[in-house]
N, C-alpha and C positions, 0 to 999 in steps of 0.2 A: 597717748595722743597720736594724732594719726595726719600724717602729714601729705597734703595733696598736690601730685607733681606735676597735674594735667599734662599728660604726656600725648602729641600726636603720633597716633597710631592707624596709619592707612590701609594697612595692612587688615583691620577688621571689619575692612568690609567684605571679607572672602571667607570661605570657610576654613577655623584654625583647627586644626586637632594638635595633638601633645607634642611635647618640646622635640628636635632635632636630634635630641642625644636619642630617644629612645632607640632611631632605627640604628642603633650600636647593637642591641640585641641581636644575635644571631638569628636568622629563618628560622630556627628549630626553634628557638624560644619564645618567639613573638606569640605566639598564641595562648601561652599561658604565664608571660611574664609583661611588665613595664616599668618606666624606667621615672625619675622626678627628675624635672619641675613636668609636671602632668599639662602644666601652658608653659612655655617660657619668654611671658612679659609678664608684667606689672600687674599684679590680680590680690590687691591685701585685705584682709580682713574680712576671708569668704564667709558667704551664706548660703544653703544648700535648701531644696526641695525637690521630692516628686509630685511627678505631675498625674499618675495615675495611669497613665497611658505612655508609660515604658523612658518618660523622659526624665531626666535631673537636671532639674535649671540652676545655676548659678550665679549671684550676685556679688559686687566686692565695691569695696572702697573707689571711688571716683581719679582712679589716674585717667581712667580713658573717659571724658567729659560726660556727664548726666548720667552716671553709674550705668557700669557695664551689667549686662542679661549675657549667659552662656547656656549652651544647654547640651547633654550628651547624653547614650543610652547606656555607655559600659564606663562612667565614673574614669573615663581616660583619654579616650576622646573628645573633645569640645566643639563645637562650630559655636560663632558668634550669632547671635540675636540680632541686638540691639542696646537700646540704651532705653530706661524706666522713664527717663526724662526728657524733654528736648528745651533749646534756648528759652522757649518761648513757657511752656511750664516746669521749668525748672522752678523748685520753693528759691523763699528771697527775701526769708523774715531775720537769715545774717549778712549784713553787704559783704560781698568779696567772701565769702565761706565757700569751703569745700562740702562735698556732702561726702561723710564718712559711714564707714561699719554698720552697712543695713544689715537687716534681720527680716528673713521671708518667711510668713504662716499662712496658712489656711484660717479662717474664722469662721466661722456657718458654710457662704455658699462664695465668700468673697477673699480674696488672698488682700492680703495686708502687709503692707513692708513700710518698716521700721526704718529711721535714717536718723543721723545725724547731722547737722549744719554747725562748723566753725570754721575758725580763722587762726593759724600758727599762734599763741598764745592766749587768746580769746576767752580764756575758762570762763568768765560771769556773762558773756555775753552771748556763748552758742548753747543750743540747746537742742530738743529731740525734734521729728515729724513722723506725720506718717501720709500714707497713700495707696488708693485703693486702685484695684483693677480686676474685671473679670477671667482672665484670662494670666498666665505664667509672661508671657511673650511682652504684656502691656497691652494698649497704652495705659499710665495709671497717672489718678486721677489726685492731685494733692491735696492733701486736709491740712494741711500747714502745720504751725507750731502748735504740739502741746502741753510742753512747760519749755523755759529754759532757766539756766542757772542760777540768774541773779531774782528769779521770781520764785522757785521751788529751792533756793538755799543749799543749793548742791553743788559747789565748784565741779568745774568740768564734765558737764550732764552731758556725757556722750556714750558711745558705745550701745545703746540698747539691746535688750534680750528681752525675748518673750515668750512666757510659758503658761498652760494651763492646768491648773489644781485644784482638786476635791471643786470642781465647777466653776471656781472664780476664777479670771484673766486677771493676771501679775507683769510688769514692767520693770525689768533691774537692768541698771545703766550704773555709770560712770569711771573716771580714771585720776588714780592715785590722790583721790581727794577722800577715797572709800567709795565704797561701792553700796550703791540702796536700793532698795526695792520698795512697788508701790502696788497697790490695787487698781486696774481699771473700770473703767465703763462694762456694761454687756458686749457692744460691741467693739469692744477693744480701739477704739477713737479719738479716749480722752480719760486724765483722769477721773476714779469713781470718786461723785459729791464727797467731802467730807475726808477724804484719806490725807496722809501725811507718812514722806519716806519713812524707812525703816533703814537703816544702815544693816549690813548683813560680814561687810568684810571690811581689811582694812587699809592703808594709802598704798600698798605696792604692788598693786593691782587695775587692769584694765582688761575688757575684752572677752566678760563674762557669758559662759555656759554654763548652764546647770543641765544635766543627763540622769533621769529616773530609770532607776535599776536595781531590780531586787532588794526593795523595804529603803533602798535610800536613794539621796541625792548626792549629784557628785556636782563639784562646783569646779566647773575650769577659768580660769583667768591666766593673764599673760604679766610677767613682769621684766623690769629693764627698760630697757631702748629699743624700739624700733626702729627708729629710721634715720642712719646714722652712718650705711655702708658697709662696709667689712668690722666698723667697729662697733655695731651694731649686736648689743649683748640680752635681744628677746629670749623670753625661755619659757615653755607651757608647763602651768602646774595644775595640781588640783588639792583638794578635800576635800570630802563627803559628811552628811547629818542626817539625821531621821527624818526632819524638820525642815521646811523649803526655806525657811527663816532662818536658819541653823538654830546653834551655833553649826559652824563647818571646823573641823578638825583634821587634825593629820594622823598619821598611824599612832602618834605619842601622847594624840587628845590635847596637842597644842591648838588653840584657833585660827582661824583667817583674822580674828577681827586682831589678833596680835601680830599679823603677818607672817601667820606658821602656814607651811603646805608640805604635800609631794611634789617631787619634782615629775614631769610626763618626761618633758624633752628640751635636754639642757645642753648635749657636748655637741658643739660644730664640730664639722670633718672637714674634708679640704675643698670642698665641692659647695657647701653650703655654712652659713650662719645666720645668729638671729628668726630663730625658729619662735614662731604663736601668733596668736589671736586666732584657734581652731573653730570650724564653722560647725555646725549640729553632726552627729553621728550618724551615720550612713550604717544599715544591716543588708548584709546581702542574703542570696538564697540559702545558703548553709549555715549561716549565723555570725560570719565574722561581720568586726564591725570597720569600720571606716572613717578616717579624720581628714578632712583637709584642712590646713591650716598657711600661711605664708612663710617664707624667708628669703634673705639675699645669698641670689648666689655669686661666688669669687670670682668667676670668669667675666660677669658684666653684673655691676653692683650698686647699677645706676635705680633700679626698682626692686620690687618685692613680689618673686617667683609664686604661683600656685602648686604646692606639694600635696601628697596626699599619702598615708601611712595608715597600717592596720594596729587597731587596738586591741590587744589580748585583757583576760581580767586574769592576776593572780589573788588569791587569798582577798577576794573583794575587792580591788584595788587594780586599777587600770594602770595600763604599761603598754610599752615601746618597742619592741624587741630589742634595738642597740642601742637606747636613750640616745639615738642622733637620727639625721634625715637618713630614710634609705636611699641608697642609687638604683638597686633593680630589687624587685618586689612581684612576689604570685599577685596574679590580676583576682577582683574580686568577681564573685561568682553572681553573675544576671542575665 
């Protein structure tokens, strides 16, 4: 669940680039090092896209009111946008709801972002949206509610993910109710006539990625607590199937739907805790790959930092380098 802390933030009306610790980096290493939190405010449950024309926009959970837009060319840098929403069309089909854990795609010729609306315990009563715009930057355009919980029988219908397979548009959402997945429309709008969830994972879970890669699918979710401060025990896992339905398994061929995984990234260090909910993978020119994901950091623990860490694959199976947050990390290559 994902807890919205509408935080004023005046500060972004200027342009932010990465956190204050970075320039701890020596001159000699700025150039081909940086440092996390890659923002340091309030930036949870990212969503990533390029733009094609050299930018990566950014989206996260609504601290900063009508969900914040970021956008940068070297995945380390940021300047603020804007916000997807304003007062005025802000969705409004939950009273007093946060809009949480969007999800940014491309669909044809039109980007499409995913959102969630609730309220701090809310499960039957928040539910998905979505909203269109031409353009990365906005302004976008709301299509309002397309299910919510107490109507699609899915407690706590949030989190969306959105992916495309063997040609049909799929929707999987939700948090520690299980997680399900669904078929949509052609253009990804609304549920397709006639479908009904599929349950895919199972209650210890929120904050679903799935990542295609060499013959399978890897399914990331988040379990624990997130937002809770220093005591705050999030931790990124995954498993992988053939199957976008799964089952999803672990190296022992345990399931998700029993609550078996791999661990991604589980041990705090002294700088940071409560690591997950990771945004899409990011490939750069040479092939590494790229995570952002959230957590709180120790020194002010008031919100949830924007991190970002490289993914190596061993033996199929994606990893961490220190299974914890890095401090200083080789820049990726664009």
């Amino acid at each position: 669940m994902r807890k919205n802390l509408i935080l004023s933030i005046c500060f972004c009306l200027v342009s932010c680039s990465s956190s204050s610790a970075q320039e701890e980096i020596p001159d000699g290493d700025k150039t081909s090092y940086y440092r996390n939190p890659v923002i340091d405010y309030s930036l949870p449950d990212p969503t990533i896209i390029e733009d094609g024309d050299g930018y990566y926009y950014l989206y996260a959970t609504e601290d900063i009111r009508n969900l914040p837009i970021h956008r940068s060319k070297d995945l380390i840098n940021w300047e603020w946008v804007g916000t997807a929403f304003t007062d005025r069309t802000r969705p409004d089909f939950e009273p007093c709801g946060g809009l949480w854990a969007p999800d940014i795609n491309k669909i044809g010729d039109t980007y499409v972002l995913y959102y969630s609306m609730s309220k701090w315990g809310g499960e039957w009563t928040c539910g998905i949206g979505c909203a269109t715009a031409d353009k990365l930057s906005g302004p976008f355009k709301d299509h309002g509610l397309m299910f919510r919980s107490n109507e699609i029988n899915v407690q706590n219908s949030i989190d969306p993910f959105y992916i495309e397979d063997a040609g049909k548009k799929f929707l999987f959402w939700g948090s520690f109710r299980g997680i399900y997945g669904i078929e949509l429309s052609e253009d990804g709008l609304s549920v397709k006539q006639g479908e009904k969830p599929r349950q895919v994972a199972g209650t210890a879970y929120e904050g679903t990625y799935i990542h295609k890669k060499e013959g399978f699918y890897y399914f990331f979710a988040s379990i624990g607590t997130c937002c809770e401060g220093l005591n705050s025990t999030y931790t990124t896992v995954v498993a992988r199937s053939e199957n976008l339905f799964g089952p999803y398994v672990d190296k022992n061929g345990r399931t998700m739907m029993d609550n078996q995984h791999e661990v991604l990234l589980i041990h705090k260090n002294s700088s940071f805790v409560g690591t997950g909910h990771n945004s899409e993978i990011v490939t750069d020119k040479v092939g590494n790959d790229w995570v952002f994901y959230h957590a709180v950091a120790t020194k002010h623990p008031e919100g949830r930092v924007l991190m970002m860490d490289k993914i190596s694959w061993k033996d199929g199976w994606p990893v961490v380098a220190t299974d914890s947050p890095s401090l200083k990390s080789e820049k990726p290559v664009l």
